[in-house]
C-alpha positions in Angstrom: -4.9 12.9 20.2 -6.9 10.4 18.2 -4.8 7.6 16.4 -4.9 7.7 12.9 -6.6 5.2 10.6 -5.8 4.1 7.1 -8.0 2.9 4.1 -8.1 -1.5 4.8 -9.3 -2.5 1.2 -11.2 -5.9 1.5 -9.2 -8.0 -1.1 -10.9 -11.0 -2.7 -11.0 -14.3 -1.4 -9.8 -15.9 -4.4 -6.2 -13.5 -4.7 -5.7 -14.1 -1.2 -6.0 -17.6 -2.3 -3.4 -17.2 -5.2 -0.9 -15.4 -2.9 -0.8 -17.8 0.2 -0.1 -20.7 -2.2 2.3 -18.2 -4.6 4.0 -17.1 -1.4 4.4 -21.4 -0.1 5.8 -22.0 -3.3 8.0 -18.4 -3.3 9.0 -19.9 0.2 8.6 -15.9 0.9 6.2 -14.5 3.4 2.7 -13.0 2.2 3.3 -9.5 2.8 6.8 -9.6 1.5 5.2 -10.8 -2.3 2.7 -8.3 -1.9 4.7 -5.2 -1.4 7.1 -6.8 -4.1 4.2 -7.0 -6.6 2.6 -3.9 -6.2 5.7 -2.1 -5.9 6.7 -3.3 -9.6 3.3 -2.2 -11.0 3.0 1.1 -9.2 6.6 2.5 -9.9 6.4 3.9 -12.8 3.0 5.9 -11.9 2.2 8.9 -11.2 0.6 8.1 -8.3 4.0 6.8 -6.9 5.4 10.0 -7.5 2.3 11.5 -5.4 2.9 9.2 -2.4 6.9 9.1 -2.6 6.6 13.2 -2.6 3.9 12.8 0.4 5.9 10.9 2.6 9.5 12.6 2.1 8.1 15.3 3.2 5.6 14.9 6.3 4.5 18.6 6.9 3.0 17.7 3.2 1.3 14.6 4.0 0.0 15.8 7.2 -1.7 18.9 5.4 -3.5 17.0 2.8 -4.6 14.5 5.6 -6.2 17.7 7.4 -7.5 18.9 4.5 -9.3 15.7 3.1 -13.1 15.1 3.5 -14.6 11.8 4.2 
């Protein structure tokens, strides 16, 4: 069975930038600060609700991963 890739956005030089030096001064790793910042911008959305609902249930996820087009 073919592994299964997800979307790798190519994020900005410059914000990389301003998160290695936010996460030195944080003294907190990288990928820590960013799940910490997104998470506290995308709670309150809709599409939060969409992905929390996607993977509690994996039957759900699975079929909408089937049924996507690329």
């Amino acid at each position: 069975m073919p592994r299964r890739t997800h979307y790798s956005p190519c994020i900005n030089r410059v914000i990389i930038c301003a998160l290695y030096h936010e996460g030195r001064r944080l003294r907190r790793p990288m990928t820590r600060l960013v799940n910490d910042l997104l998470t506290s911008c995308l709670r309150d959305t809709e599409a939060w609700s969409i992905a929390a609902k996607q993977l509690s249930d994996p039957a759900q996820g699975a079929a909408q991963e089937a049924g996507a087009t690329r």
